[in-house]
C-alpha positions in Angstrom: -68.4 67.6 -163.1 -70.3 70.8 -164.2 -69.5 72.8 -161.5 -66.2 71.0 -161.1 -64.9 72.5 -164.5 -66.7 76.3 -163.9 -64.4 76.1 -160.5 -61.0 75.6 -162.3 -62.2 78.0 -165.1 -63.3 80.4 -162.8 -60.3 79.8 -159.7 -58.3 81.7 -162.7 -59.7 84.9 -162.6 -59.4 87.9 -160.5 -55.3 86.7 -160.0 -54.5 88.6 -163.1 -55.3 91.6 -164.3 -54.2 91.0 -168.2 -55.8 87.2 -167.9 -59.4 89.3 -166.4 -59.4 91.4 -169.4 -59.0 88.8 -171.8 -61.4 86.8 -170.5 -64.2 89.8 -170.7 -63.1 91.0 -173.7 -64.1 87.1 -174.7 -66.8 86.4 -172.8 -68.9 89.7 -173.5 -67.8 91.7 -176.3 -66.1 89.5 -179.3 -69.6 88.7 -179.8 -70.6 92.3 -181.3 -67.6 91.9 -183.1 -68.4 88.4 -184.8 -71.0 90.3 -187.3 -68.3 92.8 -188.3 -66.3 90.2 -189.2 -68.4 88.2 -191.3 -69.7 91.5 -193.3 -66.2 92.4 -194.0 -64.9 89.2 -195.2 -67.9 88.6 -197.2 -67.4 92.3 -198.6 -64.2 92.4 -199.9 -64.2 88.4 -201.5 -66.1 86.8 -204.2 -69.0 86.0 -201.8 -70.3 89.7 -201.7 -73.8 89.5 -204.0 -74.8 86.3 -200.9 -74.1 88.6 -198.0 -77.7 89.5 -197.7 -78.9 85.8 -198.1 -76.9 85.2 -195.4 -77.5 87.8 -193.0 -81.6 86.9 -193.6 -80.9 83.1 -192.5 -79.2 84.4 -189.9 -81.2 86.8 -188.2 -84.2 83.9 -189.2 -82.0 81.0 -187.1 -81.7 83.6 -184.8 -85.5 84.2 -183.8 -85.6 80.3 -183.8 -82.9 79.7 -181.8 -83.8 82.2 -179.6 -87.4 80.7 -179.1 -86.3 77.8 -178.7 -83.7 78.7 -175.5 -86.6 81.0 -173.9 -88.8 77.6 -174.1 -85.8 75.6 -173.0 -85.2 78.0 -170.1 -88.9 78.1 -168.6 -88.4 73.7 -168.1 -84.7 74.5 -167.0 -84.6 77.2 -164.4 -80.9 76.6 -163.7 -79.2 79.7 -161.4 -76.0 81.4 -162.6 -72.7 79.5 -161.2 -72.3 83.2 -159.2 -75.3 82.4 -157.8 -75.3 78.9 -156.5 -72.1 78.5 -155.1 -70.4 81.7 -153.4 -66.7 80.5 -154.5 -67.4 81.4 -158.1 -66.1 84.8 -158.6 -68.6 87.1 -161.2 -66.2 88.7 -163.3 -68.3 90.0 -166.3 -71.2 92.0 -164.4 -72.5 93.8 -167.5 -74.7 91.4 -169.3 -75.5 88.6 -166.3 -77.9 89.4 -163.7 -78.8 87.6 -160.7 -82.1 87.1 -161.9 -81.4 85.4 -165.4 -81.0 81.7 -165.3 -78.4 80.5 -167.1 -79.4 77.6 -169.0 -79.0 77.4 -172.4 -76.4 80.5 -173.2 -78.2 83.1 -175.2 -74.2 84.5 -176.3 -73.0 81.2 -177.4 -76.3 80.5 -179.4 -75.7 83.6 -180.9 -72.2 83.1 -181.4 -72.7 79.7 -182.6 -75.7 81.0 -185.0 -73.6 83.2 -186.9 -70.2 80.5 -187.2 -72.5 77.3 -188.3 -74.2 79.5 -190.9 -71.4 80.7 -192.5 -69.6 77.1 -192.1 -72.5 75.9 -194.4 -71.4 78.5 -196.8 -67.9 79.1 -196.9 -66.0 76.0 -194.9 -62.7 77.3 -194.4 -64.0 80.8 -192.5 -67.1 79.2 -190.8 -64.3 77.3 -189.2 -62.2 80.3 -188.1 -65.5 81.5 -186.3 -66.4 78.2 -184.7 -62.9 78.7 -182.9 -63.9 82.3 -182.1 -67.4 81.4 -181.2 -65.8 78.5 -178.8 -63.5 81.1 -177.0 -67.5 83.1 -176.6 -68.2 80.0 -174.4 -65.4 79.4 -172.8 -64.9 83.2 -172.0 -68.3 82.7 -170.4 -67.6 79.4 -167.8 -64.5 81.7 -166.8 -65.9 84.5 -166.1 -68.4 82.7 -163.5 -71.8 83.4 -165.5 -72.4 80.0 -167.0 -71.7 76.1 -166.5 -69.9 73.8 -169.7 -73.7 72.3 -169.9 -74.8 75.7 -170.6 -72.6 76.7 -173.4 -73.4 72.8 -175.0 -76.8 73.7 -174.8 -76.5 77.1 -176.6 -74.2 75.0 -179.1 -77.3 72.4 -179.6 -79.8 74.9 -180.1 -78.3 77.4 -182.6 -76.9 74.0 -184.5 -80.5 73.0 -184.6 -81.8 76.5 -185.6 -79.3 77.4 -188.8 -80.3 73.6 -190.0 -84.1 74.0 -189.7 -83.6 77.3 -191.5 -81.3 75.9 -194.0 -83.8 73.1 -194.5 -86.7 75.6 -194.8 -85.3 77.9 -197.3 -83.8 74.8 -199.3 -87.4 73.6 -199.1 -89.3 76.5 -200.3 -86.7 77.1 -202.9 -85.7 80.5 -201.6 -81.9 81.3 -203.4 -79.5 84.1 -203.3 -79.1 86.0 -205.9 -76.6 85.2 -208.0 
């Protein structure tokens, strides 16, 4: 079923040009512009004096969620879709190599990092990035580099990362300045 959803994803791209476009713009640069986003909105609302809190659980979930998928990855050596099956049309090329296995997504973990961290902070934006986060993945599966299991996995990790951290700076009593 794994492959069977990459296929329809994928069987969509390189038939328009617009549609391509769209789904690299998703699937490998709305990520850089997650961050902006969050600093900006953070900025210019009431939130401003926790945006540093913030970015330091981030970057913290981050390392964890990180180590986690490298572990993760050396028990899973799962190929790219690109690679396994020569119907799947690469369509990103920048940031997926033959070479890297794609199991769990390192761009949806990151993605996901950023959107569950701020959820646990501000609801109604967290939310706004889930969606964005989401359209991270799904940009992914279309553009051929990774499976739906993939972008679950990235999902699972960076959802266990931000609530270790959470739980860890809860636990030591580390607060944001308020």
């Amino acid at each position: 079923m794994d492959y069977q959803i990459v296929k329809w994803f994928n069987g969509l791209a390189n038939q328009n040009f617009y549609l391509d476009i769209f789904g690299i713009i998703l699937a490998e640069f709305l990520i850089f512009s997650l961050p902006l986003i969050i600093i900006l909105f953070y900025f210019f609302s009431d939130r401003k004096k926790g945006l540093f809190f913030l970015i330091l659980k981030i970057i913290f979930s981050l390392i964890f969620a990180y180590s986690l998928n490298y572990l993760i990855g050396l028990i899973f050596l799962r190929p790219r879709p690109f690679v396994n099956h020569q119907e799947i049309y690469q369509l990103a090329k920048f940031f997926a190599k033959t070479t890297d296995y794609s199991f769990p997504s390192y761009h949806t973990t990151t993605a996901f990092v950023m959107s569950f961290m701020v959820l646990f902070d501000w609801r109604k934006f967290g939310t706004i990035l889930l969606i964005l986060s989401l359209l991270v993945g799904l940009g992914r599966i279309f553009v051929g580099v990774h499976y739906p299991m993939d972008i679950l996995g990235g999902i699972v990790t960076s959802l266990l990362a931000v609530i270790s951290i959470n739980f860890i700076f809860k636990y030591f009593n580390i607060r944001k300045v308020k």
